[in-house]
C-alpha positions in Angstrom: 73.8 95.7 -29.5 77.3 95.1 -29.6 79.3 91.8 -28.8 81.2 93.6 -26.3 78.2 95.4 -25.0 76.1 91.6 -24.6 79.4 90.4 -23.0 79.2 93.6 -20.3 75.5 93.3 -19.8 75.6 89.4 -19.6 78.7 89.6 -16.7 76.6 92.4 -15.2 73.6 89.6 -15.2 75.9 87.2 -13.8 77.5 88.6 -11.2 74.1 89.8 -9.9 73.1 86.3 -9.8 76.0 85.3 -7.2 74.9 88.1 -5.4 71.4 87.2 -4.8 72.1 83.6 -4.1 74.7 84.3 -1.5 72.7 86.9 0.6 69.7 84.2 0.2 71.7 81.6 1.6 73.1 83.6 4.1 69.3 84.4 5.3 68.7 80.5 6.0 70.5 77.8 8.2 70.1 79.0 11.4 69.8 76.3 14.5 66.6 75.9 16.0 68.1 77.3 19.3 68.8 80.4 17.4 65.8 80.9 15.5 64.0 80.4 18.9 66.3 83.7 20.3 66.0 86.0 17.0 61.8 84.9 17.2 61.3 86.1 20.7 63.9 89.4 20.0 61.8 90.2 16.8 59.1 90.1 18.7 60.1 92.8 20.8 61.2 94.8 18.1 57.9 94.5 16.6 56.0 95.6 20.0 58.4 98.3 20.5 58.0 99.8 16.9 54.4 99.1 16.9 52.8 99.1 20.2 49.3 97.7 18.7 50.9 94.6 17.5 51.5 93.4 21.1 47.7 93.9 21.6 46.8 92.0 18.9 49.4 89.1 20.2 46.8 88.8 23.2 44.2 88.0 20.7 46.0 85.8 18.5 46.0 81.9 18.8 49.5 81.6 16.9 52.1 83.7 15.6 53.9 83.3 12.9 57.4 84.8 13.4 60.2 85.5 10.7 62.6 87.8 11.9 64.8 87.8 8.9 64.1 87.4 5.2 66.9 88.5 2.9 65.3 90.0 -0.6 67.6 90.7 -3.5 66.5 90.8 -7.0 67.9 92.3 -10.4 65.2 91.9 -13.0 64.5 88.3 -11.2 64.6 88.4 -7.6 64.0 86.1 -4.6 63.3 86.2 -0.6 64.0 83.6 1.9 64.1 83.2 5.5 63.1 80.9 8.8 60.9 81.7 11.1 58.5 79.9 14.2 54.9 79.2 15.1 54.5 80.0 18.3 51.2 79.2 20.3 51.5 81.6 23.4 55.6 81.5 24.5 56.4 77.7 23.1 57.7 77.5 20.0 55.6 74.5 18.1 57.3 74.1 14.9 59.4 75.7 12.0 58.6 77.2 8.8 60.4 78.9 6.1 59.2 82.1 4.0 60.2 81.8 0.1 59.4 84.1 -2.9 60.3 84.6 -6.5 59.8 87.8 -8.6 60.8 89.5 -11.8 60.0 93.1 -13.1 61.8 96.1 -12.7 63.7 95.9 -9.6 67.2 95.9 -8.1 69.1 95.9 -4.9 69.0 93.7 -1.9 67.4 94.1 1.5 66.8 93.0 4.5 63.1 92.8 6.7 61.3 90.9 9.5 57.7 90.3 9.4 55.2 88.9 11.6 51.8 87.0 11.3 49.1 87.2 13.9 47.0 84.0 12.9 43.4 85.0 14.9 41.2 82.1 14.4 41.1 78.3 14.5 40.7 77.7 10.9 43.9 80.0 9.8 46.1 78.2 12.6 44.3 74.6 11.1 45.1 75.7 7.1 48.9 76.3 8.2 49.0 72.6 9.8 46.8 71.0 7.2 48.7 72.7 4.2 52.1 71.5 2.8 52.5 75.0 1.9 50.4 78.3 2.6 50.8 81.0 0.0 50.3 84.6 1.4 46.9 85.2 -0.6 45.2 81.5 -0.8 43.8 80.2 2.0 42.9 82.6 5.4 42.7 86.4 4.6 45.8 88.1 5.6 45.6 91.9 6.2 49.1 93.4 6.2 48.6 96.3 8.9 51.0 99.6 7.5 50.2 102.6 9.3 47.4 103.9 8.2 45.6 100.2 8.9 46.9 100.2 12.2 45.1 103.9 12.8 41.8 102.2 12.3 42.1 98.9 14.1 41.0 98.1 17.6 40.9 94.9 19.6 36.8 95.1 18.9 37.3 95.5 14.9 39.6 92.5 14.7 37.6 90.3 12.0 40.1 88.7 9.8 41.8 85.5 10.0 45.1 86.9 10.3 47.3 90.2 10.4 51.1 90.4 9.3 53.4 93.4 10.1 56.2 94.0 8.5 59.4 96.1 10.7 63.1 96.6 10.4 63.6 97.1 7.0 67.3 97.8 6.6 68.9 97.9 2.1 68.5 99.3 -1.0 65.1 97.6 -2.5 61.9 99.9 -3.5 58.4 98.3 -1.9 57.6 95.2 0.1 54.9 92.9 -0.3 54.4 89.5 1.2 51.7 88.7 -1.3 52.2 85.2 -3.3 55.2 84.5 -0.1 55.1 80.8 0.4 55.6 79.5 4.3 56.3 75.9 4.2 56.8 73.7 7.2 60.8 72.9 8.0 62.4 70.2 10.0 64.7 71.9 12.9 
């Protein structure tokens, strides 16, 4: 390889970089007031998008809600975003979602996604934890649509169900898996 060619490929690299962190931080920051509104909105989005969701959110003894993650990546990549546990309409704290990858992707994008925490001890393990990771701890099922086809209210066994909606970018695949929530002061 070229000098001139490392140059290009490094200022590609670079530039990439900015990229990434400015759409990251732009994902974050919001007031509580307003990460109260964009909860309850995503929410409806959710319900209206998937209309078994909002069964399952009769069921559910929290809700963990993020309505915006920003996900860019070029070779390394990274998500963030804030999001509420809410235990029917109250809002009873604040959390933020956080992941790092590397591999072969690029672009940036943009996705809400949602957490239907069903039983005691997955509500208990987000308050007892300093941090969940999506894949230690409760068993998270993420529902796509062929999930959804086969789940009722009766066949509801695991400790939680996430949904992911209103993917808007340029990014192949999404996957929560190794996501860390962590609680946030608002």
């Amino acid at each position: 390889m070229t000098q001139s060619s490392r140059f290009i490929l490094s200022l590609f690299f670079a530039l990439a970089s900015l990229a990434s962190v400015s759409l990251l931080n732009n994902a974050g920051a919001a007031t509580a007031e307003d990460l109260n509104t964009d909860s309850r909105q995503a929410l409806q989005t959710l319900y209206k998008a998937n209309p078994f969701s909002e069964t399952i959110s009769k069921k559910a003894k929290a809700i963990l809600v993020f309505p915006k993650i920003i996900k860019a990546g070029l070779v390394f990549g990274g998500s963030y975003g804030e999001g509420v546990l809410m235990k029917g309409n109250q809002v009873q704290d604040y959390y933020n979602s956080v992941s790092g990858s590397w591999g072969l992707q690029a672009g940036a994008q943009s996705y809400g996604y949602v957490v239907f925490l069903m039983t005691d001890k997955a509500v208990k393990y987000i308050a007892d934890t300093k941090g969940w990771e999506i894949g230690v701890g409760p068993t998270v099922v993420v529902v796509d649509e062929g999930v959804s086809k086969n789940l009722s209210s009766s066949t509801l066994k695991d400790d939680a169900y996430a949904f992911i909606f209103d993917q808007q970018g340029l990014m192949a695949g999404i996957s929560i898996e190794g996501t860390k929530i962590s609680l946030i002061k608002r």
